[in-house]
C-alpha positions as CSV (number, residue, x, y, z in Angstrom):
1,X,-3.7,-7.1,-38.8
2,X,-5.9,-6.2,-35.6
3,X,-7.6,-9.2,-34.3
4,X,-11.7,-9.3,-34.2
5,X,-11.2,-8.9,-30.4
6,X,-9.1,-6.3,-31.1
7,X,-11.0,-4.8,-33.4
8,X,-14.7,-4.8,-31.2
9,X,-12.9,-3.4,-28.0
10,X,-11.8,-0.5,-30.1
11,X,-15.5,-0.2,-31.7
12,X,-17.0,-0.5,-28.3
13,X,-14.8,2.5,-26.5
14,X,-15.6,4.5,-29.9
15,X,-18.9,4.5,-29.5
16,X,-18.7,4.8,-25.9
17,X,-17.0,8.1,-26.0
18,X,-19.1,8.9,-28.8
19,X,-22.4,8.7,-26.9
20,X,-20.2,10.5,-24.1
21,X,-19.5,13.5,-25.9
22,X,-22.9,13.9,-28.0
23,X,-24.9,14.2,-24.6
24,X,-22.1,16.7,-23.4
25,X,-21.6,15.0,-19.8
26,X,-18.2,14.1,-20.2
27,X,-15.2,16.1,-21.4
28,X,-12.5,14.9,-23.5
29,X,-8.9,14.6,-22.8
30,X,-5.7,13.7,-24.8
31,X,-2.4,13.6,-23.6
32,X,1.3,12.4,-24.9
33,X,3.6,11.5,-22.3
34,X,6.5,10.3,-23.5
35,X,9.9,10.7,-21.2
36,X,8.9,13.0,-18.0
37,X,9.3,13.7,-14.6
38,X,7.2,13.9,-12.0
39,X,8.7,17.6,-11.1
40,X,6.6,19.2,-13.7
41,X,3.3,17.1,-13.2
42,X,0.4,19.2,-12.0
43,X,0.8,22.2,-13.7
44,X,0.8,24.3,-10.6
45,X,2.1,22.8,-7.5
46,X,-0.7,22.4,-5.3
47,X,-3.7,23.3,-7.1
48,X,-6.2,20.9,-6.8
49,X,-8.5,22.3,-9.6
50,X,-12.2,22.8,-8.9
51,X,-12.1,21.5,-5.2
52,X,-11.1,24.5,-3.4
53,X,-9.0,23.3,-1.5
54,X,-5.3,23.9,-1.8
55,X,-1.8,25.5,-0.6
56,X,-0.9,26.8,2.8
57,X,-4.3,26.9,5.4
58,X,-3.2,30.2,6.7
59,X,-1.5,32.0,4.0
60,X,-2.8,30.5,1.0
61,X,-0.9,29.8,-2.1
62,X,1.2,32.5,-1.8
63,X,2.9,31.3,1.2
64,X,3.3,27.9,-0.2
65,X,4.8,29.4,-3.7
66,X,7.2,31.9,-1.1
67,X,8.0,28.9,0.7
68,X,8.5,27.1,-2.8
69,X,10.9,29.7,-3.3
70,X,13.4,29.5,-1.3
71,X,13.4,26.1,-0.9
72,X,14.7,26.2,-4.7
73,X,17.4,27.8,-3.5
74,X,18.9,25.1,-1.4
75,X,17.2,22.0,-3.4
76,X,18.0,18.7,-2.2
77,X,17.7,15.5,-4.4
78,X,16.0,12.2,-3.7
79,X,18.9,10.6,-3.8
80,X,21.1,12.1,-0.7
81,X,17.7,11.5,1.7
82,X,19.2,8.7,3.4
83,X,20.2,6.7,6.5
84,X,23.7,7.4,8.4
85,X,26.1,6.2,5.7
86,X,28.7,5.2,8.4
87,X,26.0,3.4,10.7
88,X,27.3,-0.6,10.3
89,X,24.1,-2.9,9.4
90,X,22.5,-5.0,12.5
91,X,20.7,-6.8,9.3
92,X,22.4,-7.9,6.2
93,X,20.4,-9.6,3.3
94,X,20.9,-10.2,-0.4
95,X,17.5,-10.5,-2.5
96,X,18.0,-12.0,-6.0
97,X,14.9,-11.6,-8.4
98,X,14.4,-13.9,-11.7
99,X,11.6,-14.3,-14.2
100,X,10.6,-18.0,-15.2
101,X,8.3,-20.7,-13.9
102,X,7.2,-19.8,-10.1
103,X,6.0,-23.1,-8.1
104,X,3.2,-23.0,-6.5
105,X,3.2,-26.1,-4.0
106,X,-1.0,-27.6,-3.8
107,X,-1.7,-25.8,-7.2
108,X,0.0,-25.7,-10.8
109,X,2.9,-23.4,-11.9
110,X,2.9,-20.1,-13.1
111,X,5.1,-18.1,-15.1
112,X,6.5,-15.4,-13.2
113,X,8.8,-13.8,-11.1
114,X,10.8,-15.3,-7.9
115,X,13.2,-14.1,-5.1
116,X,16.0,-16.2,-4.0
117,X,14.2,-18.8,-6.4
118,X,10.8,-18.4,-4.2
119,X,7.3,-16.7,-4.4
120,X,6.6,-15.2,-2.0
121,X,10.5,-14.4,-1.4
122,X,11.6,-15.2,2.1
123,X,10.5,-13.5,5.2
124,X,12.8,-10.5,6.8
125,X,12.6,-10.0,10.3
126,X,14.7,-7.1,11.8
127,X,14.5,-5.8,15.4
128,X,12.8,-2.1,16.0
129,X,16.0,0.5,15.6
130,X,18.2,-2.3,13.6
131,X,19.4,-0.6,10.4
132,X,18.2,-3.2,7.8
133,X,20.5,-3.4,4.7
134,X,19.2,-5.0,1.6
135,X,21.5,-5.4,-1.7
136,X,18.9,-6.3,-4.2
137,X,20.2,-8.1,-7.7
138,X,18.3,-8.8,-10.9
139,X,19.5,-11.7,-12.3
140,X,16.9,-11.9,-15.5
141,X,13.7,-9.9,-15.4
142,X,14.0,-8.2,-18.5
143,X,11.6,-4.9,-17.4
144,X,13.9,-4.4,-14.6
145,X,13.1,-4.3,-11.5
146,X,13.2,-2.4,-7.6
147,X,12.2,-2.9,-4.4
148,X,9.2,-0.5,-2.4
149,X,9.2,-1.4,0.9
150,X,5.8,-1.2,1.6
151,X,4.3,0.4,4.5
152,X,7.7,1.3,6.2
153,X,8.3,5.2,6.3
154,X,11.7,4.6,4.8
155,X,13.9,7.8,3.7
156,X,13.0,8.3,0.0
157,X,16.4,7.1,-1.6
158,X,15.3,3.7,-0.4
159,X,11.5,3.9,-1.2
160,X,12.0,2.1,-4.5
161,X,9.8,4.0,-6.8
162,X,11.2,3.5,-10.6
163,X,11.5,6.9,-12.4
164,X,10.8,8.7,-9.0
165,X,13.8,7.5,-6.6
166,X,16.1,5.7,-8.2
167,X,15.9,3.9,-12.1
168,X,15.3,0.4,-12.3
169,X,17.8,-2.3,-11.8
170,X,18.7,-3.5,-15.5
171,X,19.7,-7.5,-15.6
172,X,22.5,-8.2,-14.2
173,X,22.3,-4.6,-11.8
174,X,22.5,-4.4,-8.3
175,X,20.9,-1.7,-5.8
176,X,21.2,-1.1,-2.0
177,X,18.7,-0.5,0.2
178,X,19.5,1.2,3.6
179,X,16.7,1.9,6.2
180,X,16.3,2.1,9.8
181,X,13.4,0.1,10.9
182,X,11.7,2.6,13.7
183,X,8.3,1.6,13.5
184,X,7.7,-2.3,14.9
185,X,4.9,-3.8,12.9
186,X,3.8,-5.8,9.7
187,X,5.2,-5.0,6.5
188,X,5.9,-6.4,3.1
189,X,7.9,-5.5,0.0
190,X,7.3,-5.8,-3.9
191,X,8.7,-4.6,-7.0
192,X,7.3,-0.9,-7.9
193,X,8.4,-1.2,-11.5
194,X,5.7,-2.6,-13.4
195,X,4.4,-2.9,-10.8
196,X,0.7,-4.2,-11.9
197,X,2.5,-7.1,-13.7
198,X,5.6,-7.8,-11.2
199,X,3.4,-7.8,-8.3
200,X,0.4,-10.2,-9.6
201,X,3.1,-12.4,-10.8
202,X,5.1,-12.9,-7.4
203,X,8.0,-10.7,-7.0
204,X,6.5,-9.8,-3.3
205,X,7.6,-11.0,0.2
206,X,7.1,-10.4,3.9
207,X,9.3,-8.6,5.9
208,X,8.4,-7.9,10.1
209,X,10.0,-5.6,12.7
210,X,9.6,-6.7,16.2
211,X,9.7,-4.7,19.2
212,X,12.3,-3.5,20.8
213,X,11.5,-5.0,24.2
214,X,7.9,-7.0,25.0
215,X,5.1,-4.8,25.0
216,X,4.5,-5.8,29.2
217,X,1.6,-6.9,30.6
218,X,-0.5,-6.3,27.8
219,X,-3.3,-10.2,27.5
220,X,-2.8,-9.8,23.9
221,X,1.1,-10.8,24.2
222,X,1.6,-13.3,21.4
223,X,3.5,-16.3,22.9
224,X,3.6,-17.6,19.0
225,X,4.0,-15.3,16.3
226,X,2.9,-16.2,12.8
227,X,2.5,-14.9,9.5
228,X,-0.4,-15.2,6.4
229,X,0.9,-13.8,3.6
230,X,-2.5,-13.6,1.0
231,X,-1.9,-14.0,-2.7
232,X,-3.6,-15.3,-6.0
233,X,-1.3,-16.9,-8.5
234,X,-3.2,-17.0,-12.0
235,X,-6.9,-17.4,-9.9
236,X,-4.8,-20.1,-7.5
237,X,-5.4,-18.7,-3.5
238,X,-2.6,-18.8,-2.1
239,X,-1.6,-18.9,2.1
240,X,2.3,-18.1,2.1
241,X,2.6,-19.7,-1.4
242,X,0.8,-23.0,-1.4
243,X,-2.7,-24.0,-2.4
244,X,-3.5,-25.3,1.3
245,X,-5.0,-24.3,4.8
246,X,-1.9,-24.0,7.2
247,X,-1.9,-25.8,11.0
248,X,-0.1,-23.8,14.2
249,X,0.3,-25.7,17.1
250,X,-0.2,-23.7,20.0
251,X,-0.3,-24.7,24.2
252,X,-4.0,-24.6,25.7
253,X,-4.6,-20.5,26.2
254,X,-2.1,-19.5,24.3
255,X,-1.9,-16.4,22.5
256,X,-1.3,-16.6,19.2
257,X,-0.2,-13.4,17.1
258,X,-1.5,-13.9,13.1
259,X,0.1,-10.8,11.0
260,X,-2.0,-10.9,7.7
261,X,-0.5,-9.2,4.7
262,X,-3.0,-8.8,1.8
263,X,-0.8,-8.8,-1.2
264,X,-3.8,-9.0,-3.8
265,X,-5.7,-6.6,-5.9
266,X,-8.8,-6.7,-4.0
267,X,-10.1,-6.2,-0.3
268,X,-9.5,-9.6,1.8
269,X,-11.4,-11.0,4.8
270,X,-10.6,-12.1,7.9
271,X,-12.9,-13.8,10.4
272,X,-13.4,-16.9,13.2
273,X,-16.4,-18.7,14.7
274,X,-14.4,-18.1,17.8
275,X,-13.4,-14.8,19.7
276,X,-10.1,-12.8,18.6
277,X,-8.5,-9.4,18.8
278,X,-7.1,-7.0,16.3
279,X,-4.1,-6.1,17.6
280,X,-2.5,-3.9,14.8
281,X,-3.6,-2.6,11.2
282,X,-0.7,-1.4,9.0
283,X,1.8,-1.8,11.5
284,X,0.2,0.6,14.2
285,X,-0.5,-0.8,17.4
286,X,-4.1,-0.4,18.5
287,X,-5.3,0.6,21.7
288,X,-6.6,-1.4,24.0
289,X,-8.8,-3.7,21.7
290,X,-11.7,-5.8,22.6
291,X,-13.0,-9.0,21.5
292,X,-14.2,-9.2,17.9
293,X,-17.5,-11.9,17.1
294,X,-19.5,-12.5,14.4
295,X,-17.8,-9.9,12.7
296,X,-15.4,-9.7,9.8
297,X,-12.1,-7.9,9.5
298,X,-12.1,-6.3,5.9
299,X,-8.3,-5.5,5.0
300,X,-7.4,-3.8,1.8
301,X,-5.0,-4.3,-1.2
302,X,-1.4,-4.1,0.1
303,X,-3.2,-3.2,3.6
304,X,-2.3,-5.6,6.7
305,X,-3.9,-6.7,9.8
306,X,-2.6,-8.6,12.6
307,X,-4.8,-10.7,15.1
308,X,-4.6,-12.4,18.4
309,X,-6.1,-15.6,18.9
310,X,-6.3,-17.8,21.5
311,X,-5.2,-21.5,21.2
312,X,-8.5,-23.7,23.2
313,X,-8.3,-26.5,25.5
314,X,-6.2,-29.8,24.9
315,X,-7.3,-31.5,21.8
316,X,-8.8,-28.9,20.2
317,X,-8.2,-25.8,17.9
318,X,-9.9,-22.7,16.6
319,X,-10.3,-22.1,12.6
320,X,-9.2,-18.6,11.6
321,X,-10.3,-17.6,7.8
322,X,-7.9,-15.6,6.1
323,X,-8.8,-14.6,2.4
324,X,-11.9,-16.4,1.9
325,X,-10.4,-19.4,0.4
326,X,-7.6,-20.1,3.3
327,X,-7.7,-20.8,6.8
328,X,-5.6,-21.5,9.4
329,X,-6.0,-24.2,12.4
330,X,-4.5,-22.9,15.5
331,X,-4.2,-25.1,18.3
332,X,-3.2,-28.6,19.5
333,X,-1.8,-30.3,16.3
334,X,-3.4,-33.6,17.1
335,X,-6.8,-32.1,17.2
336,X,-8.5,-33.6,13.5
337,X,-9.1,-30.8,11.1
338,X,-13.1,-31.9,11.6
339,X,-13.2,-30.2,15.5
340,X,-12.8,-26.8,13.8
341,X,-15.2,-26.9,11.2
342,X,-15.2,-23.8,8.3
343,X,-17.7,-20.9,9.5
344,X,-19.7,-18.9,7.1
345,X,-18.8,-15.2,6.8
346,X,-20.6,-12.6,8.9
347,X,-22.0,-10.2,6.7
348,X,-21.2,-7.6,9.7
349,X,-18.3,-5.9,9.5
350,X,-15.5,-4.6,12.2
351,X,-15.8,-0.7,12.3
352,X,-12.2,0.1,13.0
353,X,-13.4,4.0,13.1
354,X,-14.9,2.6,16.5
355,X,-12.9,0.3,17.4
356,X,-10.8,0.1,20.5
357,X,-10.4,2.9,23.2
358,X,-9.1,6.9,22.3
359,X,-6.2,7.9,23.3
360,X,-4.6,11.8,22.2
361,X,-3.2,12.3,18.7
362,X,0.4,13.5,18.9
363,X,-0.2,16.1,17.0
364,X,-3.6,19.3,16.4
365,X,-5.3,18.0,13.1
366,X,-8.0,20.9,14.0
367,X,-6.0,23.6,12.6
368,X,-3.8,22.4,9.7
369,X,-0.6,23.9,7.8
370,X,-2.1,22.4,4.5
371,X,-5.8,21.4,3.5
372,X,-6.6,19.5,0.0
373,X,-8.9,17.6,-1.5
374,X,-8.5,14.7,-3.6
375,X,-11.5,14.1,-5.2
376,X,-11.6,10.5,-7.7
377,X,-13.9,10.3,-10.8
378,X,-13.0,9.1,-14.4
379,X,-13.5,9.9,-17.5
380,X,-13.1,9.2,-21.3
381,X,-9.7,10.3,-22.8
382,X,-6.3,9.5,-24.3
383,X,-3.3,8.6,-23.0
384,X,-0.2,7.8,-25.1
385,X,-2.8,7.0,-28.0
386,X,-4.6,4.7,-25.8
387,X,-8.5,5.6,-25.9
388,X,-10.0,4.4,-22.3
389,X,-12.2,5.7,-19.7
390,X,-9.6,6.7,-17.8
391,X,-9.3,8.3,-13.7
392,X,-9.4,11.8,-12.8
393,X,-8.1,13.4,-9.4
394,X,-10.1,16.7,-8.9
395,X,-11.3,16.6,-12.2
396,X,-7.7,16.3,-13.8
397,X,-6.3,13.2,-15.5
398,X,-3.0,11.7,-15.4
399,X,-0.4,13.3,-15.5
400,X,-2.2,17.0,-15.3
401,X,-3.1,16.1,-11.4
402,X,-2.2,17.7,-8.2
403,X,0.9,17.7,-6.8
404,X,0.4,18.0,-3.1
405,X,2.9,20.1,-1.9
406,X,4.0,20.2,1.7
407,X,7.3,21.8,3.6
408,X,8.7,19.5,6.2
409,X,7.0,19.9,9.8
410,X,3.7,20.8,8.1
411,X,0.4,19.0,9.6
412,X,-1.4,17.8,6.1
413,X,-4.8,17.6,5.8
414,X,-6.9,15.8,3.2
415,X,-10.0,14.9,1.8
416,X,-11.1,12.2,0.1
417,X,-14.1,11.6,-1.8
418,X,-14.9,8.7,-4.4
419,X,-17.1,9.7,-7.0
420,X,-16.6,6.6,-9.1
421,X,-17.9,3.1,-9.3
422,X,-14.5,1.4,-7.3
423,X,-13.0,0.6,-4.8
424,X,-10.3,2.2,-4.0
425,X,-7.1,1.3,-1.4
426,X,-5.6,4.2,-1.2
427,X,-1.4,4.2,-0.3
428,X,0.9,6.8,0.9
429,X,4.5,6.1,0.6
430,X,6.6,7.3,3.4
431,X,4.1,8.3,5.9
432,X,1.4,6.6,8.3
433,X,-2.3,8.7,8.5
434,X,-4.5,8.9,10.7
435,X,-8.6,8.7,10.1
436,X,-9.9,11.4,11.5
437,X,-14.0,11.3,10.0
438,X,-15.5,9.0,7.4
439,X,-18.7,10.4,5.3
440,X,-18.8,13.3,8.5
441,X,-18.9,10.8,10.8
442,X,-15.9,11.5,13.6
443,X,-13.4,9.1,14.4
444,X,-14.3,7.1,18.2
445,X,-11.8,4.3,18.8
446,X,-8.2,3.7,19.1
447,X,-6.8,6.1,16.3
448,X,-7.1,4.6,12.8
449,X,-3.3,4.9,11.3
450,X,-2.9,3.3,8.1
451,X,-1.0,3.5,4.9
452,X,-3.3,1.6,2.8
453,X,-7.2,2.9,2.9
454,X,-10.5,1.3,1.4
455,X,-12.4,4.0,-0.1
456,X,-15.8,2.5,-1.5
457,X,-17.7,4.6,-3.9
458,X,-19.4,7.5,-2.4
459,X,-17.3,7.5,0.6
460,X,-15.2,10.4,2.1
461,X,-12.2,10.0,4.2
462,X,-11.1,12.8,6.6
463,X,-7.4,12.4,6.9
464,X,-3.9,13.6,8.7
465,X,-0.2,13.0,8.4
466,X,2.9,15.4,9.6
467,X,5.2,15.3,6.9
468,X,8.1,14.7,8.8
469,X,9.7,12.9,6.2
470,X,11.3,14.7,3.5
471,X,10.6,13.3,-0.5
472,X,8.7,12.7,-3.4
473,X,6.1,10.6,-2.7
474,X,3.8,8.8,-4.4
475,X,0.4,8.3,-3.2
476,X,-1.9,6.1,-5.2
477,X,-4.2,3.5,-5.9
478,X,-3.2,-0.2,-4.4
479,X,-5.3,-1.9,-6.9
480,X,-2.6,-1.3,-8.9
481,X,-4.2,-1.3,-13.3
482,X,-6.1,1.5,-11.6
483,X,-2.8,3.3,-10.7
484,X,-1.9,2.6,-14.7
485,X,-4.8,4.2,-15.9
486,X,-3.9,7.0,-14.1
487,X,-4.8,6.7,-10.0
488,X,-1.6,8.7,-9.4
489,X,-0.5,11.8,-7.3
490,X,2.3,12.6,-5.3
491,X,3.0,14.7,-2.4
492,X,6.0,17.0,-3.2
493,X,8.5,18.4,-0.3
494,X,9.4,21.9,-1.3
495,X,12.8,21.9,-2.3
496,X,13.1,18.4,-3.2
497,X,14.1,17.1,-6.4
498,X,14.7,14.1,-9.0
499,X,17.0,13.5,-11.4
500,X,15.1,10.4,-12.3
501,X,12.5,10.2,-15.4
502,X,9.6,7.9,-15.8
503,X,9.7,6.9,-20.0
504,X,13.5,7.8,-20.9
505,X,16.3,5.1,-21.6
506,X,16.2,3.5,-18.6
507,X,13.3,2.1,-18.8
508,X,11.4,3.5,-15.8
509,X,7.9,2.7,-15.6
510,X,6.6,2.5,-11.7
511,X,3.3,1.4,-12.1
């Protein structure tokens, strides 16, 4: 028998869309899903709907559905887009996940989901052009589970996507991951099956790629390199795992190197009542940055950010907030936690669309193979018998939304506009962007490449990408019960395909 809670949510969305539908402002949707694949999502390929935008820039549709065409003929599947099969591993590592009690040292224990009997799982660190070989096991989450590796533009047999590119690991499965890691940077990895549950509850570490050789003469070269991993188990803050402020002891003038990872649901802060740098967001170096003060660095859901700070003077240290409700103390380790007081947040933010110095885009964003829009709104409808007010991508809810397709070279341009109440991080898998406008406004600093993107209501993105890496992708809301209810498109290679089904008997169920 449905409880009274039960019972009044149920009442409160019926009358909701009831009011909705008398005034005649909202339309009404409903939609079975049952097993499917992402191949026929969309309806057409490419047509985003009402916003105008959509196929091939010069050529139009037609050249994207003759393109579309003979791709067909020689279709590839997701699964033979891989690294060199006979390239040996310079990085070997075995990544066992279990469901139970997670620990979580400062605070109280949650139940959960581990790796290698930790949460957050242990740290990789590969070298840039190492071939990083994973072999992930699932010893006893019952949902199964994968591994996205978040942020790296991996071939799309390893991206991890349940239903998408591969089917999730059963119990007692195995799966290999093989990637080269070309792009030095910040990264981080987490289930993508079940994602809004698996990730909340912990199964989510760090992994970094360093740089081939030192980056030279550069003042921002990190003598001490250290990593925040952000995370809230059940409402507990967490700072790599534990309820507690972290100390790093660095040498008077040192240069610390801080590689936040925001792991949460929600945008994170990161400021200092002394001077520091942003050195990186996403991975992407920035170009020549400047001293940030009395400003905060926002980072989004899944986004990174990593920061160079500079240790003071014998006996002291500088306080660097990381989250809101964590801090670190970087400096001599005898200096008492009381010389670095906590600092209020500035209410001023760090514009990164102006921050840090121009430098040439490697590729013409002015005149683009592909132009869409991708427009977010929500409305009331049904999915699966569910009643909700649910998202909408150009108008069209899940999973009658756009497939945005590209052919491999293309330069893709997009447009994104929030017409809802939310914020959104927006994540491409498999490809960096760069910010080229925000609300009109041009791009001025260092280019803005990122693979995870704060879009606040009312806000419109200009942004680029080459698709230069061939796949199914998705692309999707990092808060991630907004990517269940719906916040979920994909960009679609032409002559790619899946055999993998989102629904069916294996269980696959990516967000």
């Amino acid at each position: 028998m449905p409880s009274r809670r039960e019972l009044f949510r149920c009442g409160v969305v019926g009358v909701a869309v009831t009011i909705a539908l008398g005034a005649g402002a909202l339309a009404w949707s409903s939609t079975l899903l049952g097993e499917y694949s992402v191949m026929t999502m969309g309806g057409g390929h490419g047509d985003t709907g009402a916003s105008g935008h959509g196929g091939h820039a010069a050529g139009g549709n037609g050249a994207a559905e003759a393109s579309g065409a003979a791709g067909a003929a020689a279709a590839v599947s997701v699964t033979s887009l891989i690294a060199d099969p006979d390239r040996p591993a310079d990085v070997r590592v075995e990544l066992v996940a279990r469901e139970g009690t997670v620990e979580v040292p400062g605070g109280r224990s949650i139940e959960g989901y581990t790796v290698n009997s930790t949460s957050p799982g242990p740290e990789i660190r590969a070298r840039q052009g190492d071939l990083v070989e994973v072999e992930f096991v699932n010893e006893s989450v019952a949902d199964g589970a994968t591994l996205h590796w978040h942020g790296i533009d991996v071939p799309n047999a390893a991206d991890g996507v349940a239903g998408i590119t591969q089917d999730a690991v059963p119990v007692g499965g195995r799966h290999v991951y093989r990637f080269e890691a070309t792009d030095a940077g910040t990264y981080w990895y987490h289930s993508h099956q079940v994602s809004h549950v698996q990730v909340e509850r912990g199964l989510l570490g760090a992994i970094v790629i360093e740089p081939a050789a030192a980056s030279g003469s550069s003042s921002d070269a990190a003598a001490r390199d250290v990593t925040a991993l952000l995370h809230v188990y059940g409402g507990q803050h967490t700072l790599n795992g534990r309820v507690a402020d972290e100390r790093v002891d660095a040498e008077p003038g040192e240069t610390v190197r801080v590689r936040v990872i925001n792991t949460d649901q929600g945008t994170a802060s990161v400021w200092s009542g002394e001077p520091f740098r942003v050195v990186a967001i996403d991975g992407q170096e920035v170009n020549r940055p400047t001293d940030v003060e009395e400003q905060r660095v926002l980072i989004p859901a899944g986004g990174r950010a990593d920061v160079a700070v500079q240790a003071p003077a014998a006996g002291e240290a500088v306080r660097l907030h990381v989250g809101g409700a964590r801090s670190m103390l970087i400096g001599d380790d005898s200096a008492p936690e009381a010389s670095a007081p906590p600092v209020r947040q500035p209410k001023q933010t760090l514009d990164l669309l102006a921050y840090g110095t121009p430098t040439p885009l490697p590729f013409d964003a002015s005149a683009p193979d592909r132009s869409y829009d991708y427009v977010i709104a929500r409305r009331f409808g049904i999915i699966d018998g569910r009643p909700g007010n649910f998202w909408t991508i150009n108008g069209r809810m899940f999973p009658d939304v756009p497939m945005f397709d590209v052919a491999e070279g293309d330069v893709v341009v997009m447009h994104l506009r929030n017409d809802s109440g939310d914020v959104h991080p927006m994540h491409l898998h498999g490809h960096h962007v760069v910010v080229l406008a925000r609300d009109g406004v041009a791009a001025s600093g260092s280019p803005w490449v990122v693979d995870s993107l704060d879009v606040h209501p009312g806000e419109s993105y200009d942004i680029a990408f080459v698709a230069d890496n061939p796949g199914i992708w998705s692309d999707h809301c990092h808060t991630l019960p907004h990517a269940v209810d719906g916040l979920v498109a994909h960009v679609m290679y032409e002559g790619v395909t899946t055999p993998f089904t989102i629904n069916g008997d294996a269980g696959n169920r990516p967000e």
